[in-house]
C-alpha positions in Angstrom: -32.4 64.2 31.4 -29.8 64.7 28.7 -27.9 62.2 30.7 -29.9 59.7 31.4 -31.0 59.2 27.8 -27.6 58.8 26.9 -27.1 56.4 29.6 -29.7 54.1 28.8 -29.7 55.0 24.8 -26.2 53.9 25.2 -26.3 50.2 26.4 -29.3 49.7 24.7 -27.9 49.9 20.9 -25.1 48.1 22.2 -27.7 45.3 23.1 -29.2 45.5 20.1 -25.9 45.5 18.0 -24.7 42.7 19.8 -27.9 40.6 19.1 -27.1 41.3 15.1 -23.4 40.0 15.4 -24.5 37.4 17.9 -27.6 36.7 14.6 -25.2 36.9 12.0 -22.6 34.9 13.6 -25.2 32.0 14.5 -26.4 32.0 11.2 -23.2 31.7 9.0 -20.6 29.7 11.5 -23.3 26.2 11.7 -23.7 26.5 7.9 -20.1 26.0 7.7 -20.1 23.1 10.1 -23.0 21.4 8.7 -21.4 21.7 4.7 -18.0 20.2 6.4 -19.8 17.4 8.1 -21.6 16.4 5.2 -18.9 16.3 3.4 -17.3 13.7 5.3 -20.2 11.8 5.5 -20.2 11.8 1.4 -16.7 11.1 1.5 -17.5 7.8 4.1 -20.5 6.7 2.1 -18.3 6.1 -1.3 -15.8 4.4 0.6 -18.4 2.0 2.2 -19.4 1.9 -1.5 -16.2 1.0 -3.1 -15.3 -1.3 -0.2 -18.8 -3.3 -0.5 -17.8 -3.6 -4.3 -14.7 -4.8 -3.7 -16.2 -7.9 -1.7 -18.8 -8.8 -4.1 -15.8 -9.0 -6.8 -13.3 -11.0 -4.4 -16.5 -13.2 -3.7 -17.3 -13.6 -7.5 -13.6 -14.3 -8.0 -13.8 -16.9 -5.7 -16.8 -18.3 -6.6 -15.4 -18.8 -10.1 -12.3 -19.8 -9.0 -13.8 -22.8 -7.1 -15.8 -23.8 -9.6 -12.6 -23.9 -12.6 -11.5 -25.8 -9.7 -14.2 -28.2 -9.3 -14.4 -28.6 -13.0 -10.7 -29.6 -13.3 -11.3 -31.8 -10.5 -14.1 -33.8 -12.6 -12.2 -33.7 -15.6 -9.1 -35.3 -13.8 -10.9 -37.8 -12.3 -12.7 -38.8 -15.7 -9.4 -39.2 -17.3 -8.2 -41.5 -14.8 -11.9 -43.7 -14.8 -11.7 -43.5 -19.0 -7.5 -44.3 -18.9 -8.2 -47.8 -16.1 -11.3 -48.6 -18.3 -8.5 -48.2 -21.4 -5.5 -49.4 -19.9 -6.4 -52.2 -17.5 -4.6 -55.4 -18.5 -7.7 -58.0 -17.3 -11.6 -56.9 -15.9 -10.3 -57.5 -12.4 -7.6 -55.3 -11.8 -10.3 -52.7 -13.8 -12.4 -53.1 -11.2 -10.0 -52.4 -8.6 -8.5 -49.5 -10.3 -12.4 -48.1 -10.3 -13.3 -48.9 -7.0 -10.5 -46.8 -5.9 -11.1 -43.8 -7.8 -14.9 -43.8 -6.7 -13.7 -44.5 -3.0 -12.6 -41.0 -3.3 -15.8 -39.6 -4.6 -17.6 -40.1 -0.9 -19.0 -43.4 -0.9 -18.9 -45.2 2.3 -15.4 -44.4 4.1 -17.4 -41.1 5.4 -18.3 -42.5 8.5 -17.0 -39.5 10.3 -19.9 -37.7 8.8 -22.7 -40.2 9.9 -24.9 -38.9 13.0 -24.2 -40.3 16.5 -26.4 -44.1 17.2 -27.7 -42.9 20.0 -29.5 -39.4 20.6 -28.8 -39.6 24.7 -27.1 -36.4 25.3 -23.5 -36.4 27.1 -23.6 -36.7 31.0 -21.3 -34.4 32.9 -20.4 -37.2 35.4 -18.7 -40.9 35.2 -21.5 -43.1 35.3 -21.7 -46.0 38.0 -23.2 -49.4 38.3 -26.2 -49.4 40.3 -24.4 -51.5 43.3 -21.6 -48.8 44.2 -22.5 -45.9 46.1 -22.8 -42.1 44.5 -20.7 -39.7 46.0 -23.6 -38.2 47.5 -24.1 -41.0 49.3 -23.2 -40.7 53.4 -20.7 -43.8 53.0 -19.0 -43.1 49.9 -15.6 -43.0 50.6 -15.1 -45.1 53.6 -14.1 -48.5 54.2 -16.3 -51.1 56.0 -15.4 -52.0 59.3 -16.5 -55.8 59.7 
């Protein structure tokens, strides 16, 4: 009996000791994952962070940028209206000088920019005249013997 018990007492703590390492170990080695992976997940959200600021400043940037570059535009082309209204020798070569610094502004020379006349949309074939056969047609193709 002595035997048996110590056969069977035997494996069983072992069981039992290796469900409290198997316990312990479960317990403390995904903590350790976890902290590591949020870590990095911290780390990735402040670079996302700092790279979305930095596009909102290069975007601001530009934004100002254009519009120093806009204004500077204006301000040129007010000095040249002011120094042909100033300088012109006689009212017509004025008006010419004007007419050609507001042709630049977008008065009519933007034709490129005007819709199409017609809304028909573009056909995918070469269109005929109604006397000529299609090339469906059973005698496209060959010559007429007569």
């Amino acid at each position: 009996m002595e035997q048996t018990l110590t056969a069977w007492l035997l494996p069983a703590l072992t069981l039992v000791a290796g469900i409290a390492i198997g316990f312990l170990i479960a317990r403390l080695a995904p903590n350790a994952a976890p902290g590591r992976t949020q870590r990095q997940l911290d780390e990735m959200q402040e670079r996302f962070e700092a790279y979305q600021s930095e596009v909102v400043t290069h975007f601001n940037t530009t934004a100002n940028l254009v519009k120093k570059l806009t204004q500077s535009y204006q301000d040129v082309q007010e000095h040249l209206s002011e120094g042909a209204s100033r300088l012109a020798l006689d009212e017509l070569t004025r008006q010419r000088l004007l007419a050609a610094l507001h042709a630049d502004d977008g008065g009519e020379k933007r034709e490129r920019l005007t819709p199409p006349k017609n809304n028909e949309m573009p056909k995918d074939y070469a269109p005929k005249s109604a006397d000529v056969p299609g090339m469906l047609d059973e005698s496209y193709g060959l010559k007429n013997k007569r």
